[in-house]
Every structure is written in C-alpha cells, then in structure tokens.
N, C-alpha and C positions, 0 to 999 in steps of 0.2 A: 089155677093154671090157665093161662088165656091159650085158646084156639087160635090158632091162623089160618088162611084159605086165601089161591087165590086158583085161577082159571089158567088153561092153558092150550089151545087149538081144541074151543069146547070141553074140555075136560077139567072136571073142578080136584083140585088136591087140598087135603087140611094137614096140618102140620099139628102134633101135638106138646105146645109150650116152646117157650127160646131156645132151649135146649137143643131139640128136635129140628127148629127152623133154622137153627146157625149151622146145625152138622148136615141137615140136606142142601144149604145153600154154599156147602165149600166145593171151591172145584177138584174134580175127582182126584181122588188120592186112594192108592192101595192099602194104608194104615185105615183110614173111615171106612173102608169094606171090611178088614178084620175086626174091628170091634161093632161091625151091623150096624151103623148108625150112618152111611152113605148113603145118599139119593139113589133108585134103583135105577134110573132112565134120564137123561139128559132135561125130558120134558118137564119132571120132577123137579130137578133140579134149577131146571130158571124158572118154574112158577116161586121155587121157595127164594129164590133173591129176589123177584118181584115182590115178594109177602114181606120181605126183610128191609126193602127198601122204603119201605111206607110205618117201619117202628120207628115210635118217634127214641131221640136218645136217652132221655129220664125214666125210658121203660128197663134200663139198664140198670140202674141206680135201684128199681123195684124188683123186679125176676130176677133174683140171681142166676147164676147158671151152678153152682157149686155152693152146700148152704152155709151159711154165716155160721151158727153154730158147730159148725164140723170141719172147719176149715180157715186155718188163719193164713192163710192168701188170701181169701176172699177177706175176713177180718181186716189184713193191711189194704185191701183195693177200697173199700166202703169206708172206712174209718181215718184213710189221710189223702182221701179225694177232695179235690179243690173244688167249691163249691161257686167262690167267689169267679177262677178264671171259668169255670164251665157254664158260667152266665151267657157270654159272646157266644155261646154255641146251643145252649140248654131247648132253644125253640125248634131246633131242625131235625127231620126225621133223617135216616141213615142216608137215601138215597139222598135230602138235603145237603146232609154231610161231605157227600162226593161231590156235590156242586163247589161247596164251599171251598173245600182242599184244592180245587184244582182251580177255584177263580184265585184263593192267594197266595199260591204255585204262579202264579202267571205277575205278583205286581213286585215293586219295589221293595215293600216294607213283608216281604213272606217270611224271613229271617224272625225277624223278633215277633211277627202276628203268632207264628208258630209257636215260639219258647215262649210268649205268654197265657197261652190254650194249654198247652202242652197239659200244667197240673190236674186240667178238668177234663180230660179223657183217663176212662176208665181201659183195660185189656182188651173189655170185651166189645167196647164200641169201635176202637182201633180196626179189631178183626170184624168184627160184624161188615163195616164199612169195605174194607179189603176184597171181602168177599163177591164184590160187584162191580170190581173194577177190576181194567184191562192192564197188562203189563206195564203199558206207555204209561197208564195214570198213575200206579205204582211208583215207576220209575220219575214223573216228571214230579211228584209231591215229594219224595222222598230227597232228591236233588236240591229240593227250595227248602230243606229243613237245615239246620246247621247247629250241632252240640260237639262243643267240643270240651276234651278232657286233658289234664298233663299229670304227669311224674317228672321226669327229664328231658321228656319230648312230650310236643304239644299232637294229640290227635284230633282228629276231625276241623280239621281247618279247609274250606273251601281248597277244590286245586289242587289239594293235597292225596296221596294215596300212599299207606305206610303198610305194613306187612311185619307177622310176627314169622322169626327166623326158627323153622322149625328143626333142629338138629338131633332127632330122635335116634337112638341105637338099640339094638336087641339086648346086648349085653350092659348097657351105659358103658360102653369103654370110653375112657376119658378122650384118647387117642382120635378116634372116630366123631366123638361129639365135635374136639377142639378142629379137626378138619373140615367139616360139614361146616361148620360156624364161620372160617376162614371163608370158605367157598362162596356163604351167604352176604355175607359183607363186602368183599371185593363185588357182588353181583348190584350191592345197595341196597339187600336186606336184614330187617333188625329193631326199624325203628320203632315199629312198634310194643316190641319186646323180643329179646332169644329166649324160648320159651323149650323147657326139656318136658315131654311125656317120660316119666323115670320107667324103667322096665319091673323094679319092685317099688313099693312104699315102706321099704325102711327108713328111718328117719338118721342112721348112719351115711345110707348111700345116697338118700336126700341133703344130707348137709355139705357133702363131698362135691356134687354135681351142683349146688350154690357156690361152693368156692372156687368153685374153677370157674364157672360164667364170672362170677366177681370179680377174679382175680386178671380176666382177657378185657372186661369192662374196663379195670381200673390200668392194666397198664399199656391200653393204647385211649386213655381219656375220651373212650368213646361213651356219646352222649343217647343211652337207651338201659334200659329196662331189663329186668332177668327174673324168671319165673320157673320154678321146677315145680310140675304141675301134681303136686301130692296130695292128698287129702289137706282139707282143715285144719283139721284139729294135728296133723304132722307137721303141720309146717307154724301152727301156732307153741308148739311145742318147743320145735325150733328159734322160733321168735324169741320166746323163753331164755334158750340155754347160750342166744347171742349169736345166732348162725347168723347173713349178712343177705336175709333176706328182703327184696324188692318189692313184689306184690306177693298178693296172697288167692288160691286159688281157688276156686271148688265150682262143681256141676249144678246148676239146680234146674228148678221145673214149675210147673203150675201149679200143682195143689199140695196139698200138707203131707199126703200118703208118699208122692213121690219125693220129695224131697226128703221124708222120713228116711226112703230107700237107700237115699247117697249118703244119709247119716246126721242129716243137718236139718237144724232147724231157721226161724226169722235173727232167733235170740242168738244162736249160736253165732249166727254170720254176720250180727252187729258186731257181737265181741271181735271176729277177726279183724273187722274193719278196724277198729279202734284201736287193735295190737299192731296189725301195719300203719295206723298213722303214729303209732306212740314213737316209732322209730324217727323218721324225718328224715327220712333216704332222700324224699323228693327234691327236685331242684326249679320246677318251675310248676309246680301242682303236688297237690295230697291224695289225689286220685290211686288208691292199692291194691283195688281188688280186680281180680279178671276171673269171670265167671264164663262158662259154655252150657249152653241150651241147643234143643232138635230137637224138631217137629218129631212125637213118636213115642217120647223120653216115657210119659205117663203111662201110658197104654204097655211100654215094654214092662211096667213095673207094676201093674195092672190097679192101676191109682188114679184111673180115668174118668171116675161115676162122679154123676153130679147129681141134681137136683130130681127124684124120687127112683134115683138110681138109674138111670140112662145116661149110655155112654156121651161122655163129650168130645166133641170132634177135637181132630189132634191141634188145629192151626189156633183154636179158641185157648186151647191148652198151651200151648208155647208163649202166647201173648201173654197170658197169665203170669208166665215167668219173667217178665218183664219189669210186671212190679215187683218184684222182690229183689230181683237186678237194681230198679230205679231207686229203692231206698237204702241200697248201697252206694250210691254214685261211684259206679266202678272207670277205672281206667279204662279195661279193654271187657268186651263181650260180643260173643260171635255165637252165630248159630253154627254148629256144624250140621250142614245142612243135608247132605248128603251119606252121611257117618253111621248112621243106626240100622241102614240097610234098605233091602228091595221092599222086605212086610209093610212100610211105611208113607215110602218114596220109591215107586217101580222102576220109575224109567229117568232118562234124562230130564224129561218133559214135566214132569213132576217135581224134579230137584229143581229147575231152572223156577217154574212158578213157586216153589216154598223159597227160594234164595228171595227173590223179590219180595216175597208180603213178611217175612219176619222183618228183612229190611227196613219196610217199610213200615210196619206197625215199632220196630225199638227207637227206630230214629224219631217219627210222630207222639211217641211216649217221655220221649226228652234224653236219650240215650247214644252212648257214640258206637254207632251200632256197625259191626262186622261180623264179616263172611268165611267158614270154613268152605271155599270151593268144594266141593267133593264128593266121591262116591264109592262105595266098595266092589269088590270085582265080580259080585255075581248079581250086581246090580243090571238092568236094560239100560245103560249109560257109558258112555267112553271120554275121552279128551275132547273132543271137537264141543260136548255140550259142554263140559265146563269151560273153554274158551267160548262159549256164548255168555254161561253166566257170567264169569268173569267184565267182559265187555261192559253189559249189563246196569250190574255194580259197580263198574269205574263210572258210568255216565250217570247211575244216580246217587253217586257221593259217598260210598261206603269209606267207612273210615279205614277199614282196614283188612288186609285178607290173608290166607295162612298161605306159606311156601315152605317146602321141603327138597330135599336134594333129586333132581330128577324128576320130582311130581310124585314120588315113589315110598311111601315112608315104610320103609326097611321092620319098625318094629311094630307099628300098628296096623301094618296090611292093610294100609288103604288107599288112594289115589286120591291127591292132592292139588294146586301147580307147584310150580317149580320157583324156584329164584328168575329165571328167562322169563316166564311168564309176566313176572312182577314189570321186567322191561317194557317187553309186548305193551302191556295196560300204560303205563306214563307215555311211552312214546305216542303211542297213535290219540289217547284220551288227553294230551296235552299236562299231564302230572305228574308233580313231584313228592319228593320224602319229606317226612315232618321238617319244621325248618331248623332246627335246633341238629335233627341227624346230618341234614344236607349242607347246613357250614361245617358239620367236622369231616365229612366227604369235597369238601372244597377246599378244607387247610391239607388235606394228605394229597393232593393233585386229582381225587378220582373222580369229577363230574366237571361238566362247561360250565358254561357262567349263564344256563338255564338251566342247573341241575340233571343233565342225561348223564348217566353213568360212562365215564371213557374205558377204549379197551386198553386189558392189563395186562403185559407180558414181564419176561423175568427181568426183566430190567426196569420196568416201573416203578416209580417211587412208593406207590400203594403198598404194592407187593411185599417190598424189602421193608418197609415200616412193620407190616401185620406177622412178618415171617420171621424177622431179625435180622433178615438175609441183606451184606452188604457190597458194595462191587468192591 
C-alpha cells in the first residue's frame, strides 16, 4: 500500500493508501464524518488534494480502492475498461487531468473528444479528479459533455431540459395520480418520463398504475415514457405476464454489499435490460432502464469497506455506481441527491456541491445524467438552495431533473421542485423540452414557436383536449 504526504503551512501530513487520500481529499460532507474517514481540518484536507493531484491515473488501474476478489463492481470497472480510448489520457496525473478537461471544455471538438475518452476513465479517476475542482470547473466540463439517450423522447440533447413527471400518492389513488399528471403536463412536464413511486410493491397495484399511465399516454398520443418505480424483479414479472410496461427500474450503488441490499445483482439487471428491450415499446431508442443512485446509499447499508477494510468516501462510492449504470446504457439516471437525508448531506451547501460532482462524474462517464433536486425536512436546507442547484444544472446540461406537484411529494415526504420550477429553469437558461415532447405541445396549441409553455385557461384548447372538456 503506497504512503502519500504532502506539507502544509509547515506542517507535514501522510495519508495511508488511495483509499485514505481520496476520502480526506473530498470536500466536507457530513456522511465522511459518520463513517470516520473525513479530513479532520480544512488544512488536512487541501494537503490531501495536493497529494491527489500529483497520482498519476494508471495508479487507478493498480490500487484499487475496493478488492477485485470481493467485489464485482470493481470486477465490471477493471475488466471492461478501455484501454485503448484511456491511451489519450493514460500519461496525465489527476491534477493533469483537470487541465485537460477544462482545455477541451473550452474548444470546438469537446463533444466527441469526450465520448471518445469517455471508455477509458475509470469511477474512481472521474472522482478523484472532481475532488480538486471548483463548482465553475464542474459545471463548465460538464456543460461541454453531450450523451444522449431515447425511448420516445430523445434526452440529453444540447438546449434541451426535460423532467420526469413525478405524480406520487400515498394511497395510489388512481384519481389523484390521473390529476397531478394532468397538472404536470399542461405545465410541460413528462418528457422525460411520468414516473409513479407506488405506495406498496404489489405487482397487482403495480400493473393497475401501468395501465392507467398507459392508457393517458395512449389516448392523448402523447409522445413520453412511463415507469412505476417497483422493484426488478416485480416489474420483470410483470414483463412476463404482458403488463404494458415502458422502462424498467431499480436503485443501485457502488459496491456488491450494497447492491446485494436492494436485491440486485450485475446478472440480475442484464436480464432486465434484455426483458425491457425484448418488448420494443421504443419509438426512437431501446434505451429501458432508469436507475437512481445518492451519495450515502452504501454507507446507509453499511457496504462501504474497501481495501483492508477502510471506510470509502461516500462521493468515490456513488461514482462507482456509475459503472454499473453505464453497462446498462440506461435511459434515465439521476442522483437523488438530496433524498437520504442530513447523516450524509447536512446542509444546502453540501447537496448543492454533491448535485454538481455526480453530475459531473455520470456525464464524464458517458452517461445522460440527471438530478433529483432535493432535500428532506430536517435537513439544513430549504427552497432557495434548491433553486441554486437547480440553476446550476440547467447551465451545465443536466439532462434532466424530477418535479412534483408543489415541490411537495405528498407520499415520500420529501422536498422536490415543482412543475413552475421546471419554467423558471427554460425560461431564464434559454431551454427547452425534448423535441419529440415539444412538437406534441405545439400540435395541441400549448408552447410559442420557441417552445415556452403558453398560459392555459378553461377555454384553452390544451385543456379541453387533456380533460375531454368541450365548449
């Protein structure tokens, strides 16, 4: 295990192993103090991004951070890493790395330089890298990245900002969900999927709450996506029995322990992919799966130890979840970033900087990476900082980010945006809805002819299409 050291106003600190040097070198976060593996002093802490910034990147490829034999995360990260695209980068140490991102962040050809690096970064150089850089960097690399994915709508298209419609009920009353959905649509939200958190995982009330999205999909020919977000293996069941399932969902994580936790394995969540494309719902992509990751996931499921049992920092840990994500080539994936609570992510301050670097590392990973805004209520966090993140992630190209009625999700108790919010962000960031959602918002009369969503009253032609209602 190699030593690190570097010096700091006189003062020498050693770091013992990658492990060590990556979770002292993340910026503070309340989760790396509960598992003890936080920098005790700020001064700690940028000696260890100084020490981080001088690994070269094939030390990545050597040190694991979690071991090979005990973990097939790591097994898929070592084993379908690109050797060939990580040539153009293989000579630069970490802080090199940040040069690099951000000289081609700045030129013409940043688009495809990226999507052809992309295969030869590993989780853990993505984060490593992350770690020593400033919001703006975050943001401006993240911005010059461009993955995109489709089902029926195209996401991650430059320009673009789409939103999954979150219509969530305590009860599933069909009633409530089918209103909330109305609400979100007339607002311009959806395109990226109407996605139900069910209140139980029965696979009876799972198939009920598919047919009724299905059934509002199919008879206003609206061009999006629908996901009731149950377990795997319920909705692969489903698949099975001919329910009129869309994508396919599940939680994952970074290491094998936690993923074990949600029930799932690599194997397991090939198979879904395969059952959602065997169907051929899609209409302009095979893209099925939608997967959710945050910062925290491992550590709450105490599946956090890596390499001779030391804790692994949480951000190292999420990135990790990425490849497991990326060889699913999922539709939608979003951090919920603020969702697991205060143990993790304390304050605003904290969700605003974790919303940027998973960002930033899923999109740098080759992925169309989006943002659960959000926080729970006994978090050090309110509205105003998720209208920062928010902002944020529109300026560095998130594909796409969760709204629910009010900002308020009635059954998961947690604080989201809203459908208005989604406004907010296109208007002032100059963006629109997927283009496939934004022509069927311009055959029903509700956007101008740049896509702003128009207001709707009961006389609106929108309105009486989505409601039946006629004059």
């Amino acid at each position: 295990m190699t030593i690190y050291s570097h010096g700091v106003a006189g003062v020498g600190y050693t770091f013992d192993g990658l492990v060590d040097l990556l979770a002292k070198a993340t910026p503070l976060r309340s989760g790396d103090e509960l598992a003890g593996c936080a920098a005790s002093s700020d001064a700690e802490r940028a000696a260890a991004q100084w020490a981080l910034a001088d690994v070269t990147l094939g030390t990545f490829l050597n040190e694991l951070v979690v071991p090979y034999e005990d973990d097939e995360v790591t097994r898929l990260i070592i084993d379908s890493h690109d050797r060939v695209a990580f040539a153009e980068i293989s000579h630069l140490t970490v802080g090199g790395l940040r040069d690099w991102l951000l000289d081609v962040a700045a030129r013409e050809d940043a688009a495809e330089t990226f999507r052809r690096v992309a295969p030869g970064f590993t989780p853990e150089m993505v984060a490593a890298v992350s770690k020593i850089m400033r919001n703006q960097d975050l943001i401006a690399v993240a911005r010059a990245v461009t993955v995109t994915a489709g089902f029926r709508t195209t996401l991650g298209v430059p320009g673009r900002l789409a939103t999954r419609l979150q219509p969530n009920h305590p009860t599933d009353d069909p009633r409530g969900i089918a209103a909330a959905t109305l609400d979100g649509l007339l607002l311009g939200c959806g395109d990226a999927v109407i996605g139900i958190n069910p209140a139980t995982d029965s696979p009876h009330a799972t198939a009920e709450l598919l047919r009724l999205l299905d059934d509002i999909r199919q008879r206003f020919d609206i061009p999006a996506q629908s996901c009731v977000l149950s377990h795997v293996t319920t909705t692969m069941g489903l698949i099975a029995e001919g329910a009129p399932v869309d994508l396919v969902f599940q939680s994952i994580a970074g290491t094998q322990g936690a993923n074990s936790g949600f029930g799932v394995n690599i194997s397991l969540l090939r198979e879904a992919n395969a059952a959602g494309r065997s169907l051929k719902r899609g209409t302009v992509g095979d893209n099925v799966m939608y997967l959710e990751t945050g910062q925290g996931s491992a550590l709450s499921a105490g599946a956090h130890l890596g390499i001779s049992g030391r804790a692994v920092d949480q951000q190292t840990l999420e990135a990790r979840a990425y490849a497991v994500a990326r060889d699913l080539e999922p539709l939608l994936i979003n951090t919920v970033v603020g969702f697991i609570g205060p143990e993790y992510l304390y304050d605003g301050k904290q969700i605003i900087r974790a919303g940027l670097e998973d960002h930033f590392c899923g999109k740098l990973l080759g992925l169309p990476m989006g943002v659960d805004v959000c926080y729970t209520n006994h978090a050090e966090a309110d509205q105003d900082d998720m209208d920062t993140l928010l902002t944020l992630l529109g300026v560095a190209g998130t594909a796409f980010v969760i709204t629910v009625p009010g900002a308020d999700d009635v059954m998961l108790g947690y604080q989201s945006l809203s459908f208005h919010d989604s406004l907010y962000a296109r208007q002032v960031l100059g963006l629109r809805a997927a283009p496939e959602f934004e022509d069927w918002m311009r055959r029903l009369g509700m956007v101008d002819d740049v896509g702003r969503v128009l207001p709707v009253d009961a006389a609106a032609s929108p309105l009486r299409v989505l409601t039946g209602r006629h004059e």
